[in-house]
GULOBA-879239 format. One record per residue (C-alpha): x, y, z; residue number from 0; residue in three letters. Coordinates in Angstrom, 3 decimals, padded with zeros to 6 digits. Layout:
BEGIN
       c1       c2       c3 num residuo
        X        Y        Z NUM     ALA
...
//
This chain:
BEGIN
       c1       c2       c3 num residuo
 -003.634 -018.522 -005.668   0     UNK
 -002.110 -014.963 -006.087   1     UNK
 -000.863 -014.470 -009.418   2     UNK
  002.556 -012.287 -009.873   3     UNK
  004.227 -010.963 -012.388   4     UNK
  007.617 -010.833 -012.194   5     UNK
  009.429 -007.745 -013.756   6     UNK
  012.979 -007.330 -014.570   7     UNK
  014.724 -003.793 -013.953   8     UNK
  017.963 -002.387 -015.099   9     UNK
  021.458 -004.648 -013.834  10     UNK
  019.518 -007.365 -013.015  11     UNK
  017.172 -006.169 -010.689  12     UNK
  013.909 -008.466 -009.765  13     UNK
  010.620 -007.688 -008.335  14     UNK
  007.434 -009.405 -007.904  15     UNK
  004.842 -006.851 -009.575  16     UNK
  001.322 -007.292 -008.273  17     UNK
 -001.524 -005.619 -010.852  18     UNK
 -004.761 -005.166 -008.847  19     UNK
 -006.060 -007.058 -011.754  20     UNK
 -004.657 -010.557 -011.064  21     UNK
 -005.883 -010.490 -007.751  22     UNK
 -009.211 -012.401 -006.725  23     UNK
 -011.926 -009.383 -005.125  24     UNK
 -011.869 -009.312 -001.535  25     UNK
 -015.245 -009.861  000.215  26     UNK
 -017.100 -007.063  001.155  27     UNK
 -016.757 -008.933  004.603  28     UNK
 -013.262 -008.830  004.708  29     UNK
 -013.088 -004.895  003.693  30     UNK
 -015.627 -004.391  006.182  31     UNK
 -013.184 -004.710  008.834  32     UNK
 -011.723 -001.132  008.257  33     UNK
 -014.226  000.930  009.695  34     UNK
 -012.135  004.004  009.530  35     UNK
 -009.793  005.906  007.073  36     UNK
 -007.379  008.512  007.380  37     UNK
 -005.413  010.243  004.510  38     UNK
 -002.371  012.553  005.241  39     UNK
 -001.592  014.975  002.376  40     UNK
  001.577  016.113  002.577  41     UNK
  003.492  018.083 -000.308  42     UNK
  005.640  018.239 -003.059  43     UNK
  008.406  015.041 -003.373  44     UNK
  009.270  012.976 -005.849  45     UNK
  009.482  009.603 -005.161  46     UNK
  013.522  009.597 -006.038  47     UNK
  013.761  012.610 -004.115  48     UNK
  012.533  011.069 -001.001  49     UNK
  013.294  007.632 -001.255  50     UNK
  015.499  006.496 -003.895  51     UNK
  017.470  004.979 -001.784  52     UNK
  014.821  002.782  000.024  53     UNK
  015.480 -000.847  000.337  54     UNK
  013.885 -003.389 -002.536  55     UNK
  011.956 -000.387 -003.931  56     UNK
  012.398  000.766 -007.745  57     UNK
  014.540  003.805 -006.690  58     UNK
  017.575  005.674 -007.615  59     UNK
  019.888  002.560 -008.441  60     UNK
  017.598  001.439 -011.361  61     UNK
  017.221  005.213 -013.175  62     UNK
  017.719  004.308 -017.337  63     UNK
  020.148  006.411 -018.497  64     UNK
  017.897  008.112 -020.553  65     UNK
  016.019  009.609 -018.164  66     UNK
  018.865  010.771 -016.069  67     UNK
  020.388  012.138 -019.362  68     UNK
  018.989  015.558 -019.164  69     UNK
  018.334  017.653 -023.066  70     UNK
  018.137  021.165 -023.216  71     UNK
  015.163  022.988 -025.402  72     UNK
  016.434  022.307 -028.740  73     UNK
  016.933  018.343 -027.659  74     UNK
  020.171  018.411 -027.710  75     UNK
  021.879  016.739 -024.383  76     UNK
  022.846  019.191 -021.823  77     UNK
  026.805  019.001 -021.248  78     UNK
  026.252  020.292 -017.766  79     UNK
  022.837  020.907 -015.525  80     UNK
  021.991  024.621 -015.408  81     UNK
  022.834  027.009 -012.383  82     UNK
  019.930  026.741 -009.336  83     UNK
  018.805  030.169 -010.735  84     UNK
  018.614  032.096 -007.519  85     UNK
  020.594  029.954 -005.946  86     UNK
  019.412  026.418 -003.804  87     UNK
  018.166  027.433 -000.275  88     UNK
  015.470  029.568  000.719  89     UNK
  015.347  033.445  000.923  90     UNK
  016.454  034.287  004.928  91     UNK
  018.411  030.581  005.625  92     UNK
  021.758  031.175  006.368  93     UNK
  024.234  030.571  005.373  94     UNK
  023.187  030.508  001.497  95     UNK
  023.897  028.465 -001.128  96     UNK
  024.056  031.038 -004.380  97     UNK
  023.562  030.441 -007.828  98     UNK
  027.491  031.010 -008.285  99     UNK
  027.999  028.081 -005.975 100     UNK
  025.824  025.777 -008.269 101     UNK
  027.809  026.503 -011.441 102     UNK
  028.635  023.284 -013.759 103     UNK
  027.060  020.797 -011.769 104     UNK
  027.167  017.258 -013.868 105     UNK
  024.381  016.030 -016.052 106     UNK
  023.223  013.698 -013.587 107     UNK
  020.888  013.303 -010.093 108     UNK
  022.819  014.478 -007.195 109     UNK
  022.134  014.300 -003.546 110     UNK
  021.475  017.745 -001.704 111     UNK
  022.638  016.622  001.438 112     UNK
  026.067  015.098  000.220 113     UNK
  028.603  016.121  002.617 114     UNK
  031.249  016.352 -000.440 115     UNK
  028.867  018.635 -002.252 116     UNK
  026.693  021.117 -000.662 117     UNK
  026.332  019.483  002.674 118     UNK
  022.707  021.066  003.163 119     UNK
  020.741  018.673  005.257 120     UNK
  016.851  017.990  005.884 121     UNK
  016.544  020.460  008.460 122     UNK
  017.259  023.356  005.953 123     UNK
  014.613  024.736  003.665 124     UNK
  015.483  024.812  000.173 125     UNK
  014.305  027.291 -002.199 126     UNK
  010.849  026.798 -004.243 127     UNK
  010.355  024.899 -008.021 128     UNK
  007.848  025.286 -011.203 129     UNK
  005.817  022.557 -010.499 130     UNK
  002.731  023.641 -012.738 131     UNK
  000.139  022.047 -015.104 132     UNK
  002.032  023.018 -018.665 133     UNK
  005.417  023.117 -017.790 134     UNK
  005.247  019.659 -015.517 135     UNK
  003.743  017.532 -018.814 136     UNK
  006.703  019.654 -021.104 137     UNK
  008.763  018.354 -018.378 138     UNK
  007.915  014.754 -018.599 139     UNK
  008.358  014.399 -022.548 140     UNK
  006.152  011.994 -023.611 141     UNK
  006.945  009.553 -020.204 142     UNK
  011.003  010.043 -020.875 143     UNK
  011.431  012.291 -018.260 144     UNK
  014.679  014.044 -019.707 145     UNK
  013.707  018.026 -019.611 146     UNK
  013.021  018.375 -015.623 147     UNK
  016.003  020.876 -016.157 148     UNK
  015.261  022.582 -019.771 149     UNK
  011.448  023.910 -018.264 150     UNK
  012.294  024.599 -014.654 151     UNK
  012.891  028.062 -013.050 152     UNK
  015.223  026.427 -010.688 153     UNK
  017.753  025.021 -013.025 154     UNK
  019.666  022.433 -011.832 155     UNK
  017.674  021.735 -008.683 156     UNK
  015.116  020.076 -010.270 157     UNK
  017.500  017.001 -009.986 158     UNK
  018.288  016.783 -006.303 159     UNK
  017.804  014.356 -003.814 160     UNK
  018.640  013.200 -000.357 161     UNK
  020.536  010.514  000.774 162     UNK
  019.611  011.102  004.508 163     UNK
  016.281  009.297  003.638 164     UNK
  016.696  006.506  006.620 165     UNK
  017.032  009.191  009.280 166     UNK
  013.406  010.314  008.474 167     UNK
  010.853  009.155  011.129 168     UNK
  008.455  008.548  008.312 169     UNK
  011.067  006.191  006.185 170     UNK
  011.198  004.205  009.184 171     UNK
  007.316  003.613  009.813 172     UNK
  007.464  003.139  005.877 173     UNK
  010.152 -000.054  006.751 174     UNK
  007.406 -001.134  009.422 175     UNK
  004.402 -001.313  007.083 176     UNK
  003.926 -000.930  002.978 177     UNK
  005.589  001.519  000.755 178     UNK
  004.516  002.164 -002.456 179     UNK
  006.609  002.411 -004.813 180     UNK
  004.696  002.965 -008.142 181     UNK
  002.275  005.774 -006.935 182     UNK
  001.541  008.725 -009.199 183     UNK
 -000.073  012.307 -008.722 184     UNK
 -003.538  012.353 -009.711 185     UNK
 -002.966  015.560 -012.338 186     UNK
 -000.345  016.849 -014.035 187     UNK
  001.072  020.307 -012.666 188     UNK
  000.780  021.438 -008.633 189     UNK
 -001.106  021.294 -005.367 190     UNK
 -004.300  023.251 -006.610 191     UNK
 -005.526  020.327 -009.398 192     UNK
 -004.295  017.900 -007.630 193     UNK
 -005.981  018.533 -004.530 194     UNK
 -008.917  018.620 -006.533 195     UNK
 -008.004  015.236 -007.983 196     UNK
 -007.952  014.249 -004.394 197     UNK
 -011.231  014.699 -003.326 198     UNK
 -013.534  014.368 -006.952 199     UNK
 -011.272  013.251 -009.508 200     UNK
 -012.284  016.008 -011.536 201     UNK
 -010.561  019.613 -012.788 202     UNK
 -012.461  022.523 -012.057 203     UNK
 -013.797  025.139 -014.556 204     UNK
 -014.202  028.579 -015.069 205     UNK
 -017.243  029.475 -017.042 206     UNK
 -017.060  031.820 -019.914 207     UNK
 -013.167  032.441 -018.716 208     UNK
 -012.627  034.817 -021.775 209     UNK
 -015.163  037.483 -020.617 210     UNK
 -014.527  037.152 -016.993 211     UNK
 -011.705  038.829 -015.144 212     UNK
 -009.635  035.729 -015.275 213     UNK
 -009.507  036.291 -019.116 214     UNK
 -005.323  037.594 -019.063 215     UNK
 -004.773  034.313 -017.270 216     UNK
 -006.137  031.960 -020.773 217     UNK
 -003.089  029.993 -020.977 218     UNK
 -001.202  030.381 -024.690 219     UNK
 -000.656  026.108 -025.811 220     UNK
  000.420  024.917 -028.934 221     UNK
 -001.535  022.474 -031.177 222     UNK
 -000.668  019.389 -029.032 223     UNK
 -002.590  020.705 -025.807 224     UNK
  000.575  020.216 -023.851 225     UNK
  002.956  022.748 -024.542 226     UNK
  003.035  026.178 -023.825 227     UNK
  003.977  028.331 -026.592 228     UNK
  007.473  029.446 -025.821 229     UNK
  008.116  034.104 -026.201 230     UNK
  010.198  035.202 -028.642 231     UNK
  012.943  036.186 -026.314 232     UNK
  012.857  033.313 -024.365 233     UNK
  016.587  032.149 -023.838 234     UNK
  017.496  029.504 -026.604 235     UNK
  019.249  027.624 -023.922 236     UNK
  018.227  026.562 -020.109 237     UNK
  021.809  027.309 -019.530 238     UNK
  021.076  031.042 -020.507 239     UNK
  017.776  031.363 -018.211 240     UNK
  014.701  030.544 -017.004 241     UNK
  012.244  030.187 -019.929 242     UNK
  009.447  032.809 -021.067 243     UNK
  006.115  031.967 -022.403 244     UNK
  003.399  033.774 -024.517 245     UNK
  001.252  033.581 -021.653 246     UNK
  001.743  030.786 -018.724 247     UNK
 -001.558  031.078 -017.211 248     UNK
 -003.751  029.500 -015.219 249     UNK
 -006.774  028.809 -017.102 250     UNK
 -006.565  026.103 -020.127 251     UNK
 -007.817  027.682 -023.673 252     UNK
 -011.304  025.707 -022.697 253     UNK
 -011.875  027.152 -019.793 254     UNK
 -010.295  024.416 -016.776 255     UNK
 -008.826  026.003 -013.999 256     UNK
 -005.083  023.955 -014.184 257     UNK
 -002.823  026.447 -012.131 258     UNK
 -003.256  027.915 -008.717 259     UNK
 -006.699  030.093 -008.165 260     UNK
 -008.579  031.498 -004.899 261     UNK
 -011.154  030.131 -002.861 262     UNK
 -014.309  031.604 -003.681 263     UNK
 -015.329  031.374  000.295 264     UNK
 -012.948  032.660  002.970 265     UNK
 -010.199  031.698  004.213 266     UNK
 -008.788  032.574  000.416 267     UNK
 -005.683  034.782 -000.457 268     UNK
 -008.138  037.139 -002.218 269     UNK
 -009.833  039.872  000.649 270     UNK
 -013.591  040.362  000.256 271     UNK
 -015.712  042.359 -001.848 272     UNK
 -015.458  045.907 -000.737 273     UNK
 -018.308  046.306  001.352 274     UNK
 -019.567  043.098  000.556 275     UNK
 -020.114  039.814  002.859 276     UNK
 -016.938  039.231  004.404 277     UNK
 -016.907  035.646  004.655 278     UNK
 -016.908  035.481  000.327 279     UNK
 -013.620  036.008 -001.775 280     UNK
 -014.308  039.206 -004.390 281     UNK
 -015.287  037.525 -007.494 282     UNK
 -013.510  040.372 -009.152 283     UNK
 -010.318  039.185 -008.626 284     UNK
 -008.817  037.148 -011.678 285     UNK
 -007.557  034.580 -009.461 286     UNK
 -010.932  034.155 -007.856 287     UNK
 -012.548  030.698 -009.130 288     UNK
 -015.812  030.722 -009.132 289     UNK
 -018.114  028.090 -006.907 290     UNK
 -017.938  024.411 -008.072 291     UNK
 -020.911  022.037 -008.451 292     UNK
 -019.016  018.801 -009.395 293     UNK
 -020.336  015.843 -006.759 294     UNK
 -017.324  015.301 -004.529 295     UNK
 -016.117  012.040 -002.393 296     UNK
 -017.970  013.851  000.581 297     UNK
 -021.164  014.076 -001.365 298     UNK
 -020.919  010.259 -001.908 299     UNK
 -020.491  010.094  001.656 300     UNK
 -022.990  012.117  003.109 301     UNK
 -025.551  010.747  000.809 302     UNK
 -025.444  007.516  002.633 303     UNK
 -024.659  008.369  005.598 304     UNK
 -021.361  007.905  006.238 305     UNK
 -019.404  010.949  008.574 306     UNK
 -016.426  012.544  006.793 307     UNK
 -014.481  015.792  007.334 308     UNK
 -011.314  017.471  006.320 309     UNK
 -009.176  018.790  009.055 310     UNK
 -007.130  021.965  008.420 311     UNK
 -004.071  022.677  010.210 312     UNK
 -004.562  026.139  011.232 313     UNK
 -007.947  026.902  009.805 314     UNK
 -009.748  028.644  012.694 315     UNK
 -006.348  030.529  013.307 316     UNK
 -006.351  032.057  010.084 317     UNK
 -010.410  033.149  009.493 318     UNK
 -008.824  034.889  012.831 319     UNK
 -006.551  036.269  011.020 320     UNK
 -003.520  035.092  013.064 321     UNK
 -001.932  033.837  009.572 322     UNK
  001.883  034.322  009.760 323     UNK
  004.739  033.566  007.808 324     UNK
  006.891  031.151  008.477 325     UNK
  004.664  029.705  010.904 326     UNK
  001.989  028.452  010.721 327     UNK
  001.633  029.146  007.141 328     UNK
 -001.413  028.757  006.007 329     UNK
 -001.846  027.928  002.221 330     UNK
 -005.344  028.249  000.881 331     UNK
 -005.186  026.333 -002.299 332     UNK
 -004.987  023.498 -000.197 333     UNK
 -008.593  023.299  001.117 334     UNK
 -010.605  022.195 -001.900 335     UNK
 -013.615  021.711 -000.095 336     UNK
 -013.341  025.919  000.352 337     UNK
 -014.384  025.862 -003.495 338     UNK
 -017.794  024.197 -003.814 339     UNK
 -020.940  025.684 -003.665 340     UNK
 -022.212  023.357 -002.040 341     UNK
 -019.600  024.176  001.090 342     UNK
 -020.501  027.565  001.523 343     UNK
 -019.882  030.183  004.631 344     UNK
 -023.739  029.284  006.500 345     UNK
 -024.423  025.528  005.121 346     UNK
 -024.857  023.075  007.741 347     UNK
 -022.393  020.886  005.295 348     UNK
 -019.854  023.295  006.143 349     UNK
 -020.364  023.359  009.443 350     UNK
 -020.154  019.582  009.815 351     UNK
 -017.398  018.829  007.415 352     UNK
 -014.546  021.413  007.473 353     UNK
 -012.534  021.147  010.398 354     UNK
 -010.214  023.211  012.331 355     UNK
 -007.171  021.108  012.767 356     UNK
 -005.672  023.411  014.824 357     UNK
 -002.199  024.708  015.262 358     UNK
  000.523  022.551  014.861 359     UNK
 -002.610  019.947  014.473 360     UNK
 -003.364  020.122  017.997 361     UNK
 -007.335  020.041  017.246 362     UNK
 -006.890  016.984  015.012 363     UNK
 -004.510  014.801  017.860 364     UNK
 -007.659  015.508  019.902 365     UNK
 -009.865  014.112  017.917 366     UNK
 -007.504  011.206  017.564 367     UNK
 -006.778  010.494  021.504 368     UNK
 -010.382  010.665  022.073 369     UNK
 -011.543  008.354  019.619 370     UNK
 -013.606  011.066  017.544 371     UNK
 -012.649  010.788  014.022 372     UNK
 -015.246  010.586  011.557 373     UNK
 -015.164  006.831  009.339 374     UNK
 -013.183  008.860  006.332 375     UNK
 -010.958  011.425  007.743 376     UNK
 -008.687  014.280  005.564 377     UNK
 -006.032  016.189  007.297 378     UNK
 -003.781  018.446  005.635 379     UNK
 -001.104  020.047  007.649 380     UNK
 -000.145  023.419  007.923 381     UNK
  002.180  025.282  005.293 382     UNK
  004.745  025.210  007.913 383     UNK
  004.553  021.604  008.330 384     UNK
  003.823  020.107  005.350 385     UNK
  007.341  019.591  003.762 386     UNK
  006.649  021.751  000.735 387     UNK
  010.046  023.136 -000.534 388     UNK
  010.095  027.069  000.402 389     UNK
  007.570  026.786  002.935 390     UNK
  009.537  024.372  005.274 391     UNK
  012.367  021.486  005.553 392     UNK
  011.704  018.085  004.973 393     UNK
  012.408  016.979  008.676 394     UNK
  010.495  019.440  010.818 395     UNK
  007.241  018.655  008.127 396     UNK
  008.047  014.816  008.669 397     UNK
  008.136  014.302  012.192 398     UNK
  005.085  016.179  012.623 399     UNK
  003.379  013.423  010.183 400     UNK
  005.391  010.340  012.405 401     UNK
  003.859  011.903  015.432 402     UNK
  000.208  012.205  014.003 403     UNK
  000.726  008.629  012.870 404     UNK
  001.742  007.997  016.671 405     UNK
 -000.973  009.173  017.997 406     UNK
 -003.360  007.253  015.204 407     UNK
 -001.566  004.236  016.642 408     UNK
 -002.864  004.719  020.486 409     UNK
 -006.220  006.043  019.373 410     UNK
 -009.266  003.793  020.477 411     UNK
 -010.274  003.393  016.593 412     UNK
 -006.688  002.407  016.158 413     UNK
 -007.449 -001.522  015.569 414     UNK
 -009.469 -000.860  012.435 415     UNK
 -007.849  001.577  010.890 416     UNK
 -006.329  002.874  007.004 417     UNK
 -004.144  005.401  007.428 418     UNK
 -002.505  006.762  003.898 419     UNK
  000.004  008.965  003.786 420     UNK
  000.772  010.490  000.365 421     UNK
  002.110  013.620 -000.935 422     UNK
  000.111  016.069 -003.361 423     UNK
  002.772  016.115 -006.508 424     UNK
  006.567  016.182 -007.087 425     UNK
  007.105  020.142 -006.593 426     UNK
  009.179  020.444 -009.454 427     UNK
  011.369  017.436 -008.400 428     UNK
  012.476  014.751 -011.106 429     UNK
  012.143  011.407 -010.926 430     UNK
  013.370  008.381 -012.784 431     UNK
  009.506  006.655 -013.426 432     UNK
  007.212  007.220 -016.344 433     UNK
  003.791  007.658 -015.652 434     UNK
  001.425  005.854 -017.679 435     UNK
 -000.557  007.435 -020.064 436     UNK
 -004.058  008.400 -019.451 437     UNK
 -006.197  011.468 -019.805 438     UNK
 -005.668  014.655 -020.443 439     UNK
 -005.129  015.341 -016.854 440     UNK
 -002.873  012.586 -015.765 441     UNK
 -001.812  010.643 -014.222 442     UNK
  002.138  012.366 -013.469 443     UNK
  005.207  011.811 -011.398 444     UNK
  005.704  009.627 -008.932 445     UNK
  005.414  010.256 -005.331 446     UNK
  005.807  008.538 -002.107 447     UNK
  003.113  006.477 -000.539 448     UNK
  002.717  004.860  002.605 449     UNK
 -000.099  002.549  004.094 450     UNK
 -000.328  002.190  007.673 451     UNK
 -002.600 -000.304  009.539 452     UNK
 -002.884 -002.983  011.610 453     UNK
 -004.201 -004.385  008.541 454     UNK
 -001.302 -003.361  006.348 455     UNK
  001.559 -005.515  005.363 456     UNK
  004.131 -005.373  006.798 457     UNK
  007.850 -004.639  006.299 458     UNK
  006.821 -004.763  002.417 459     UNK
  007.091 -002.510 -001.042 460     UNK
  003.902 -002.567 -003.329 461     UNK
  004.760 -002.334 -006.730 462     UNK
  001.168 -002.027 -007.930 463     UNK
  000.603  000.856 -009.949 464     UNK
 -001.584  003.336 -007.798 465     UNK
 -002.409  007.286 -008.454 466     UNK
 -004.065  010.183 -005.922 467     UNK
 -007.509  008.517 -007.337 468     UNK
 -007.112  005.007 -006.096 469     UNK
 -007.460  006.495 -002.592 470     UNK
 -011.076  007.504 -003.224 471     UNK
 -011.141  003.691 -004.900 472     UNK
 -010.432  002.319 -001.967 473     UNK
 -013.089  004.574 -000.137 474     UNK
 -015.360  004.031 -002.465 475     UNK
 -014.990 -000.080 -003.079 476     UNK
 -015.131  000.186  001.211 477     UNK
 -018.116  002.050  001.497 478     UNK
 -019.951  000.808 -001.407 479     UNK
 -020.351  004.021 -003.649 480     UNK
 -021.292  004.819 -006.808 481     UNK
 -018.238  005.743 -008.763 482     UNK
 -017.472  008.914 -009.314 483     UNK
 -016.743  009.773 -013.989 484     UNK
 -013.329  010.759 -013.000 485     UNK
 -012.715  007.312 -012.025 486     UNK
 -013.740  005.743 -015.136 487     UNK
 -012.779  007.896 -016.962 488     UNK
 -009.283  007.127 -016.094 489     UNK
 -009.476  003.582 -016.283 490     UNK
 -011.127  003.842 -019.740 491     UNK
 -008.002  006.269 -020.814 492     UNK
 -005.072  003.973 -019.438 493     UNK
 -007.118  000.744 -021.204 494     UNK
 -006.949  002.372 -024.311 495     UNK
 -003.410  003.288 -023.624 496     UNK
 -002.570 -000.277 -023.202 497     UNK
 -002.787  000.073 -019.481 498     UNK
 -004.789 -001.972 -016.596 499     UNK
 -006.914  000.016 -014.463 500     UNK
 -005.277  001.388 -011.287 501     UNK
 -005.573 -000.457 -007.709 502     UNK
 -007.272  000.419 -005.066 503     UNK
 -004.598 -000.607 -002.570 504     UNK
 -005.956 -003.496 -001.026 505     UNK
 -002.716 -005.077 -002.760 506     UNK
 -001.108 -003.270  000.471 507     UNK
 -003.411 -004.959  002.840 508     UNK
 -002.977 -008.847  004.011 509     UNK
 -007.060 -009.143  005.264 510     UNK
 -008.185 -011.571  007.166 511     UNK
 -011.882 -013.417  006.150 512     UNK
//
């Protein structure tokens, strides 16, 4: 028999908890009925800010006060939220909502889309947040989650939300099947680490940073390893302005790559080498990282023979340099694959493995009608469809997921299939949940989560306590791979932390033997 835990929230609140570790292991048998997995990376949401309002999970109506309570930098409590320093909506939507407009908003979570506030719905793109590797953990403060506001460069924003959750064509195949509900990023800070978190559970380096040309981006951190070190005419007060560091960089003082850096290979934001090989990234750059060698997921894979790839909305498109802004927006910080040696322009691993998804994911849905997806599928959506604040609305990014998930549904692999749909990090966004403490690198805020299979259970919330990682747990406990250090790592950090290991979200799955 399943044991359960039963936890007690804020005003009385109940929920049966379910820790991967009271569960009895599922045959390899039973597993062995998934024969292929697709994860959907989508970007930048808080769990609140998504789904706070989403029925039986731990969302907005059990935030502790002191969490909600935001402090400004000196600790003191904030007797209003700052202005949205540039004001809330994106640069070209009209009308705007100006920083004037978001004057003395109240020290508290509000919902963006409240027609009594500022009435700005899902179809509007709001503007862009700090949602880096320093600033997210000063952010956080030690798991009570009260300076979102104090180290943001969007003020007050960094507290909104949407009510119009249930509208979303995602929230409602999240009703149909699991949500999770107490799912973390992988990494601390944005989409760069924690795509690598994604796919190795590992951070990349940068070798000998400090003579490189990466060298002005050595990060300046106080003793703790957690906080940047804060300029001298930084404004006292996050009322008074965005904060200013010594140096906010991307490189830690040891020489990890934390913050957002180039492809080495092309497509990357960074042109060739002048009169070099065109397909490469100049090295010269700062922002260029250098080639990785860490063993991936997809080396785990390929070693025993099991077909993978990672589909790229608009990836062909763009190495034709057909790129455009706002659509289809490619972002190349979101291909980790691009960084590893071992992925380079020529390899036959290459060839194989990185996919064009197409435009609007048009290559991908192919793939899907006609039954052609490899056993462990990525896709990652174009900028302009992904959801990311800045780069597009929440709606237009979520119905293109709901109609890749459609689509998944009628394919001929359909019957045994794991989709997961997740998002990369919070972008900036606060929400209400602690993460537990681990490693150095994570785990961080919540996000959403959603499992979707004929497998998957159904019309339920999973309250297990997941991260980005127990996605390649899942792949790897399927598949029957060694495990990659990242993994243990982690496990090893949250034990000594007090913590069980994370599930592998078979706690989402009702399997039959």
């Amino acid at each position: 028999m399943l044991l359960a835990t039963l936890a007690v929230g804020l005003s009385g609140w109940t929920f049966a908890q379910v820790d991967a570790a009271d569960r009895p292991a599922k045959p390899a048998s039973v597993l062995g009925q998934i024969d292929t997995v697709v994860v959907i990376y989508a970007e930048n949401r808080s769990f609140d800010n998504l789904y706070g309002g989403f029925p039986g999970a731990n969302g907005l109506k059990h935030m502790p006060a002191t969490s909600v309570r935001q402090l400004d930098r000196d600790g003191s409590v904030l007797k209003e939220l700052p202005p949205v320093w540039n004001g809330l909506t994106a640069k070209g939507v009209t009308p705007p909502v100006t920083q004037a407009q978001t004057e003395h908003l109240p020290n508290r979570p509000f919902a963006i889309d409240d027609p009594k506030g500022f009435n700005i719905g899902m179809d509007v793109t709001t503007r862009d947040l700090w949602h880096r590797f320093y600033q997210n953990q000063m952010q956080i403060d030690g798991g009570r989650n009260d300076r979102f506001a104090a180290w943001a460069d969007s003020g007050g924003l960094v507290m909104g939300h949407y009510n119009g959750g249930p509208s979303l064509p995602l929230w409602k195949i999240a009703r149909q099947y699991t949500l999770a509900d107490n799912f973390f990023m992988g990494s601390f800070g944005g989409s760069f680490l924690n795509h690598f978190w994604l796919i190795c559970a590992c951070t990349p380096v940068y070798p000998n940073a400090d003579t490189s040309p990466a060298k002005p981006s050595i990060a300046a951190v106080e003793a703790d390893g957690v906080t940047l070190k804060v300029a001298a005419n930084s404004p006292k007060s996050a009322i008074d302005g965005v904060p200013k560091f010594v140096s906010d960089g991307n490189i830690t003082p040891d020489f990890y790559a934390v913050n957002t850096m180039q492809p080495p290979y092309q497509p990357s934001a960074n042109p060739p080498p002048k009169g070099g090989n065109p397909a490469l990234a100049d090295p010269n750059q700062p922002t260029t990282l250098p080639p990785q060698t860490e063993k991936t997921i997809g080396d785990l894979l390929s070693a025993k023979g099991i077909s993978w790839a990672w589909y790229s909305g608009a990836w062909q498109a763009t190495l034709d340099g057909k790129n455009a802004i706002p659509a289809p927006n490619f972002q190349f910080h979101h291909q980790p694959f691009n960084y590893f040696a071992d992925m380079a322009p020529g390899t036959p691993a290459r060839a194989e493995h990185l996919r064009d998804g197409g435009l609007s994911g048009a290559a991908f849905i192919a793939d899907i009608d006609a039954g052609k997806l490899p056993r462990v599928t990525f896709y990652k959506p174009q900028g302009s469809q992904n959801e990311h604040p800045a780069y597009t609305d929440v709606r237009s990014g979520n119905a293109h997921l709901a109609e890749v998930i459609q689509h998944l549904q009628k394919s001929p692999q359909w019957a045994h299939m794991l989709v997961v749909v997740t998002y990369d990090e919070n972008g900036g966004f606060w929400d209400h949940v602690a993460p537990p403490k681990a490693d150095r690198w994570g785990p961080s805020t919540r996000v959403p989560t959603i499992i979707v299979s004929p497998y998957a259970r159904k019309h339920y919330v999973d309250h297990t306590q997941y991260d980005t990682t127990s996605i390649l747990r899942f792949i790897t406990r399927r598949f029957d791979l060694p495990v990659l250090p990242g993994l243990a790592a982690r496990d090893a950090a949250l034990t000594a932390h007090g913590s069980k290991p994370l599930g592998d979200l078979t706690n989402a799955l009702s399997l039959r033997n």
